[in-house]
C-alpha positions as CSV (number, residue, x, y, z in Angstrom):
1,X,-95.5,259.5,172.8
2,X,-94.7,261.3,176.2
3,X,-92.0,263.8,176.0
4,X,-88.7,262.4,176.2
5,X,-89.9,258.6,176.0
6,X,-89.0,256.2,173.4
7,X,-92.3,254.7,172.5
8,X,-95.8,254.5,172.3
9,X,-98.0,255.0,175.3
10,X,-101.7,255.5,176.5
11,X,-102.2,258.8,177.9
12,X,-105.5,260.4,179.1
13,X,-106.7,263.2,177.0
14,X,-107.8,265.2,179.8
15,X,-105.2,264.9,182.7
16,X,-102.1,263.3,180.8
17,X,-101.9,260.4,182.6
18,X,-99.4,257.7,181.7
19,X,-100.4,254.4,182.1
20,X,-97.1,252.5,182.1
21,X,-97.3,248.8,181.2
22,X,-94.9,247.1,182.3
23,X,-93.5,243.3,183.1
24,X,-95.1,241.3,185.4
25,X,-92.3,239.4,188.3
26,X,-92.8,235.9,188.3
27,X,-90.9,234.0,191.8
28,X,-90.6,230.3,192.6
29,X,-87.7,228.1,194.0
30,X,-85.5,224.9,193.5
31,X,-86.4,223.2,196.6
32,X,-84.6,220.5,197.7
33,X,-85.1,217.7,200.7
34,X,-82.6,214.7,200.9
35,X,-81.5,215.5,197.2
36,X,-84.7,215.3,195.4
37,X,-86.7,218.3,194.2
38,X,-89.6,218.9,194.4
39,X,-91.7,219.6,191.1
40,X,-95.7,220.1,190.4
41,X,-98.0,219.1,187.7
42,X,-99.7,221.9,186.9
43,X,-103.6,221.9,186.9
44,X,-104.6,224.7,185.6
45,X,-103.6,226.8,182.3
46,X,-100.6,227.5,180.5
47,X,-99.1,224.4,180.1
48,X,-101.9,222.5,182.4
49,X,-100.7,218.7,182.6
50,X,-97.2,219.8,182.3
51,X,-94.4,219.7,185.6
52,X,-93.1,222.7,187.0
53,X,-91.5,224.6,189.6
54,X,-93.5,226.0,192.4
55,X,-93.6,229.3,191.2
56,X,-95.9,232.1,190.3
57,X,-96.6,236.0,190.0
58,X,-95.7,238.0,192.8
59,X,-98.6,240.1,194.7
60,X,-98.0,243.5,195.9
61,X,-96.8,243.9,199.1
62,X,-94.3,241.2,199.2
63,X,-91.0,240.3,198.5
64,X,-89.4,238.2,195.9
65,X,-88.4,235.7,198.9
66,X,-92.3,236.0,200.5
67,X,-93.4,235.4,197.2
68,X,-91.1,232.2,196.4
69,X,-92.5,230.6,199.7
70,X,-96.3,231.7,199.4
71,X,-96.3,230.0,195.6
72,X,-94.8,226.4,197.7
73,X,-97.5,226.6,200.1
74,X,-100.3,227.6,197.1
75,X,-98.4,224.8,194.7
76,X,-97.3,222.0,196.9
77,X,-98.7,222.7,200.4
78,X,-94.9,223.3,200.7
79,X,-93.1,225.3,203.6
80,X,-90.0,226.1,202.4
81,X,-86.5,228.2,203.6
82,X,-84.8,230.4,201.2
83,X,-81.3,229.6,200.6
84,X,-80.1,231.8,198.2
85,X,-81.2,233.6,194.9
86,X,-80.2,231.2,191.8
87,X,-81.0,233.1,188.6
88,X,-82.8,236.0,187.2
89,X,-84.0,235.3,183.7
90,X,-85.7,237.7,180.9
91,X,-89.1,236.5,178.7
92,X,-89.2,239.3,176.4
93,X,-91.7,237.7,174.1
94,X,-94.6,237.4,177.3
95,X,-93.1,240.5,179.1
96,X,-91.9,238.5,182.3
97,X,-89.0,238.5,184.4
98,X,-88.5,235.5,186.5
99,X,-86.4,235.1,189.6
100,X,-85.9,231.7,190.9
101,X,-84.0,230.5,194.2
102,X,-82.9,227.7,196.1
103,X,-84.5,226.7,199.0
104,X,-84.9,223.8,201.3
105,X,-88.3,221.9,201.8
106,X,-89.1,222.0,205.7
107,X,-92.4,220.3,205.6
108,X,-94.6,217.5,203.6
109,X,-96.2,218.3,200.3
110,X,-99.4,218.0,198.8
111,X,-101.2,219.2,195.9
112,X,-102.4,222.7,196.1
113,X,-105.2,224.3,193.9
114,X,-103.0,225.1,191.0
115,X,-100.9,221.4,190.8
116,X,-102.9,217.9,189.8
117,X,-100.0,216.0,191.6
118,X,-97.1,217.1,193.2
119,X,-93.5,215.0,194.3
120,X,-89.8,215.0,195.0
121,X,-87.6,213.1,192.3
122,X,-84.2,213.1,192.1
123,X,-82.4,214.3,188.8
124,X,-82.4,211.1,186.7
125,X,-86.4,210.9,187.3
126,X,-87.0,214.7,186.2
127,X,-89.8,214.3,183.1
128,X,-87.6,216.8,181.1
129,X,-89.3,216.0,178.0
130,X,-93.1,216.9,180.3
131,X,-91.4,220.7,181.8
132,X,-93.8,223.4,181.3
133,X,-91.5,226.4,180.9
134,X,-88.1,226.7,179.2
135,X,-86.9,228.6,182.6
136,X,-87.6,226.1,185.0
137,X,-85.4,223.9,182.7
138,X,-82.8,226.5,183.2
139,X,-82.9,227.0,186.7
140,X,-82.8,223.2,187.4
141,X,-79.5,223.2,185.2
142,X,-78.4,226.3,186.9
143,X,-78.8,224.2,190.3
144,X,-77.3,221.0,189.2
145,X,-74.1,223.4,188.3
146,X,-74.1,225.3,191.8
147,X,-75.8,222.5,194.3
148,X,-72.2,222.0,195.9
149,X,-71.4,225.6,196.4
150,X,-72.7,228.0,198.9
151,X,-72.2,231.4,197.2
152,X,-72.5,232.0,193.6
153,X,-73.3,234.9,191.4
154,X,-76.9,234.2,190.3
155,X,-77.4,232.9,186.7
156,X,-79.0,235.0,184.0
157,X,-80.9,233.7,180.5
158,X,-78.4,230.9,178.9
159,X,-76.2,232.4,176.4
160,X,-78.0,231.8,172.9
161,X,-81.9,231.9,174.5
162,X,-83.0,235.6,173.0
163,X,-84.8,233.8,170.0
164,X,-85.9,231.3,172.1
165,X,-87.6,233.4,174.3
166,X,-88.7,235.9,171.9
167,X,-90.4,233.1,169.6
168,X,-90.8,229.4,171.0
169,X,-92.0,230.1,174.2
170,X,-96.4,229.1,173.5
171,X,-98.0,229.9,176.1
């Protein structure tokens, strides 16, 4: 344990090094054209087969927003415009923190390398019961609660989550 940490960490026995492991950022949108939103089955593991958002880790050198509209083009062939940031959300259990905006699609779509099929439904066609990830459940609900307003103060992990994020999430 380093001086004045709080925990475990691995340290090189000859220069002291710290190697700090920490979260990993995940990005994505809610991106909406003529009230539909767009959503991708994914094709490749976790969760392959299952629906998504497009979404993804962030690479260094880029921004959350740069991020958001890389994983649309990767995921749905998607150009997309940021319209605001929606929600931050904590996965404890698979050390992720996941930002998620809305954003408007400004282009077609198509599948990318990582989606089997991608399309834009609108909320009563939404496979709920076929979502990959607890937090793209949340941040559609966080957008059906804030689609009419223009500012907002972005959403955090729903009140009562911790255990689900700390022990349902299989990934």
């Amino acid at each position: 344990m380093p001086d004045g940490d709080d925990r475990m960490r691995r340290i090189c026995n000859r220069c002291n090094f710290v190697d700090y492991v920490n979260p990993k950022i995940v990005t994505g949108a809610v991106v909406i054209k003529d009230r539909k939103i767009l959503i991708c089955r994914r094709a490749i593991e976790p969760r392959k087969g299952f629906w998504t958002l497009p979404a993804g880790f962030m690479e260094e050198g880029e921004s959350v927003e740069e991020g958001a509209r890389r994983e649309a083009r990767e995921e749905a062939m998607a150009e997309i415009e940021i319209d605001g940031l929606l929600g931050v959300y904590s996965v404890p259990r698979i050390s992720q923190v996941q930002i998620m905006f809305r954003a408007k699609l400004l282009s077609d779509i198509a599948p990318g390398p990582e989606s089997e099929e991608v399309k834009l439904v609108s909320w009563a066609d939404i496979p709920w019961s076929e979502m990959a990830f607890p937090t793209a459940v949340w941040a559609l609900t966080h957008y059906a609660e804030t689609r009419h307003l223009k500012a907002f103060p972005p959403f955090g992990n729903p009140p009562g989550t911790d255990k689900v994020t700390r022990e349902v999430i299989r990934l």
